[in-house]
PAKOLDREN-364359 format. One record per residue (C-alpha): residue number from 0; residue in one letter; x, y, z. Coordinates in nm, 3 decimals, decimal comma. Example, Ala and Ser with C-alpha at 12.3 -4.5 7.8 and 13.67 -1.06 7.14 Angstrom:
BEGIN
+------+------+---------+---------+---------+
: resi : resn :      px :      py :      pz :
+------+------+---------+---------+---------+
:    0 :    a :   1,230 :  -0,450 :   0,780 :
:    1 :    s :   1,367 :  -0,106 :   0,714 :
+------+------+---------+---------+---------+
This chain:
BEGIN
+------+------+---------+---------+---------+
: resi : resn :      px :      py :      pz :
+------+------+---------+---------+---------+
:    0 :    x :  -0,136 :  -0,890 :  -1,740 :
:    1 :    x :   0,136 :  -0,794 :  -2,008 :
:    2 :    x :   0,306 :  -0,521 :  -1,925 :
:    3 :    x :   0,191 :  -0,365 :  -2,289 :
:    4 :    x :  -0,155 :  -0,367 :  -2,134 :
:    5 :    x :  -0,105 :  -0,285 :  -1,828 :
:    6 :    x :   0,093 :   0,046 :  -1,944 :
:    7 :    x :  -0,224 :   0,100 :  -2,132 :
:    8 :    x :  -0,460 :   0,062 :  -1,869 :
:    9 :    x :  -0,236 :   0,245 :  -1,621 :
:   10 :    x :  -0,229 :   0,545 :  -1,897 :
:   11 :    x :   0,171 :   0,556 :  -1,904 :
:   12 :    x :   0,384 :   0,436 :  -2,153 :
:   13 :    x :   0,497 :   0,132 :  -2,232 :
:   14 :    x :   0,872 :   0,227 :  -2,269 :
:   15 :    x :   0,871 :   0,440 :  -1,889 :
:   16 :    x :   0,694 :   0,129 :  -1,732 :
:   17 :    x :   0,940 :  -0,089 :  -1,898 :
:   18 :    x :   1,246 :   0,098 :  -1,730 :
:   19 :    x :   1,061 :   0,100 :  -1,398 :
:   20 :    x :   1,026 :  -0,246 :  -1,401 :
:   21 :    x :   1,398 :  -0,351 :  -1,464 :
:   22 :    x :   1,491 :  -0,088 :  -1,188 :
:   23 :    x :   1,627 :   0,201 :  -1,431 :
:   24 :    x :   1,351 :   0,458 :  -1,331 :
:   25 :    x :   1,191 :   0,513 :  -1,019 :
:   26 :    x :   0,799 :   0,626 :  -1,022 :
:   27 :    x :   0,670 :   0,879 :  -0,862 :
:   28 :    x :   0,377 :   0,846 :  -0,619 :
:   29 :    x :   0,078 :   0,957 :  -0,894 :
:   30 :    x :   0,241 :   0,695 :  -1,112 :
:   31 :    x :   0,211 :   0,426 :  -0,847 :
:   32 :    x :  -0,155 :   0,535 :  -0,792 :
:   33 :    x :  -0,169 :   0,496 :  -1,156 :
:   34 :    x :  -0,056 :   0,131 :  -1,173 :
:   35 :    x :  -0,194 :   0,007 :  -0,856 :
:   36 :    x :  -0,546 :   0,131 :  -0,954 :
:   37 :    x :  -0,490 :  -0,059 :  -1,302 :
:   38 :    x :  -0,433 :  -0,343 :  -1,093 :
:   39 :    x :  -0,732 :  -0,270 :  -0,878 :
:   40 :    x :  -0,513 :  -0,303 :  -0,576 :
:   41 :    x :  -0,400 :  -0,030 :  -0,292 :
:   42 :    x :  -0,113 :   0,161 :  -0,335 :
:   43 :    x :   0,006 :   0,018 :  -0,001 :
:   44 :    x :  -0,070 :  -0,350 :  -0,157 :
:   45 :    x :   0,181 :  -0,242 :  -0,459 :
:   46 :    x :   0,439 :  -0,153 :  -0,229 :
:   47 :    x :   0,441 :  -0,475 :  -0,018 :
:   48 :    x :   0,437 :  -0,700 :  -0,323 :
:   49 :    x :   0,700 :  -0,561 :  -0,432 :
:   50 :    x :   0,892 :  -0,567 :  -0,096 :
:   51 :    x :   0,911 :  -0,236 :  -0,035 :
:   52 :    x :   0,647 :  -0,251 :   0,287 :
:   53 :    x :   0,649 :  -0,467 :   0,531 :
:   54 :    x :   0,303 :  -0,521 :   0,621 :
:   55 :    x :   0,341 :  -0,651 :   0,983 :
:   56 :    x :   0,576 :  -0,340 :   1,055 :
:   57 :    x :   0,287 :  -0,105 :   0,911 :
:   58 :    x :   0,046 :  -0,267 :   1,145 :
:   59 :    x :   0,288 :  -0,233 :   1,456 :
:   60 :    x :   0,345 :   0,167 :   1,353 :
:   61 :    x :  -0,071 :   0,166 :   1,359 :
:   62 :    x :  -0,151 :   0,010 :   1,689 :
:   63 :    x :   0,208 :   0,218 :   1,813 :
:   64 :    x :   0,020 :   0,516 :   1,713 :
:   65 :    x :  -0,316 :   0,413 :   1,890 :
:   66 :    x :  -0,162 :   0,333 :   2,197 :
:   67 :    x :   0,050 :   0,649 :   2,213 :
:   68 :    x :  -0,247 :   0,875 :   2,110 :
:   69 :    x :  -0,315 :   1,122 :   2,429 :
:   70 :    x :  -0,619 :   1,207 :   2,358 :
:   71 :    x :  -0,750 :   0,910 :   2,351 :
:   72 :    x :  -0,902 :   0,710 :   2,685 :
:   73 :    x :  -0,789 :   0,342 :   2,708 :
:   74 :    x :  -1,135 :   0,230 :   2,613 :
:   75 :    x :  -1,109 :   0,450 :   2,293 :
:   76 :    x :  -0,751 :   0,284 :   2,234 :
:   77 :    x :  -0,870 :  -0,087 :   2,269 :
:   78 :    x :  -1,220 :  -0,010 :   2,094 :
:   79 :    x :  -0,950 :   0,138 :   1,775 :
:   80 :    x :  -0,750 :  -0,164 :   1,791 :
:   81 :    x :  -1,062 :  -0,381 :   1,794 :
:   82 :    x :  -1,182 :  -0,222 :   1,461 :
:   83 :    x :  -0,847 :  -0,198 :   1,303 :
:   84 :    x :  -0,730 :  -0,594 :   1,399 :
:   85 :    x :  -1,098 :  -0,687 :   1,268 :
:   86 :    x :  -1,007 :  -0,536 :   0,891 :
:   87 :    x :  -0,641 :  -0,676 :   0,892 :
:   88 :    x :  -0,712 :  -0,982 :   1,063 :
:   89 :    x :  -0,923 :  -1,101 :   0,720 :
:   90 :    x :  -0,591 :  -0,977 :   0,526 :
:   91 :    x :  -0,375 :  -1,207 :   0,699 :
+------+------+---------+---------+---------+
């Protein structure tokens, strides 16, 4: 996709997204969402392909969080983990 039509799509203009691309502006978080739904990807898919995420540290923060989650029982934890590795598993 050009980035003409992709500033079109996104609804910003063609100049901003221009500057954001060579690194002279940085976008704020509605403009992201603006772009990455242009793109039909997640906001969080933007952000790792452009190497500002790194996905495996994103998963490690999730299953971190699980694990350290008081209110949860150990079967709770590993049924979590289950469901989460089964939706990133296909991403990998």
């Amino acid at each position: 996709m050009s980035v003409r039509r992709l500033a079109e799509v996104a609804g910003v203009s063609n100049p901003y997204l221009s500057q954001i691309e060579r690194g002279l502006r940085k976008p704020s978080a509605e403009i992201l969402q603006q772009i990455a739904k242009a793109l039909q990807i997640s906001a969080e898919t933007l952000y790792e392909r452009a190497g500002f995420l790194n996905p495996d540290a994103n998963a490690r923060g999730v299953r971190e969080a699980i694990a350290n989650d008081p209110l949860l029982s150990p079967e709770q934890q590993q049924a979590l983990l289950n469901v989460y590795e089964s939706f990133v598993g296909s991403r990998r």
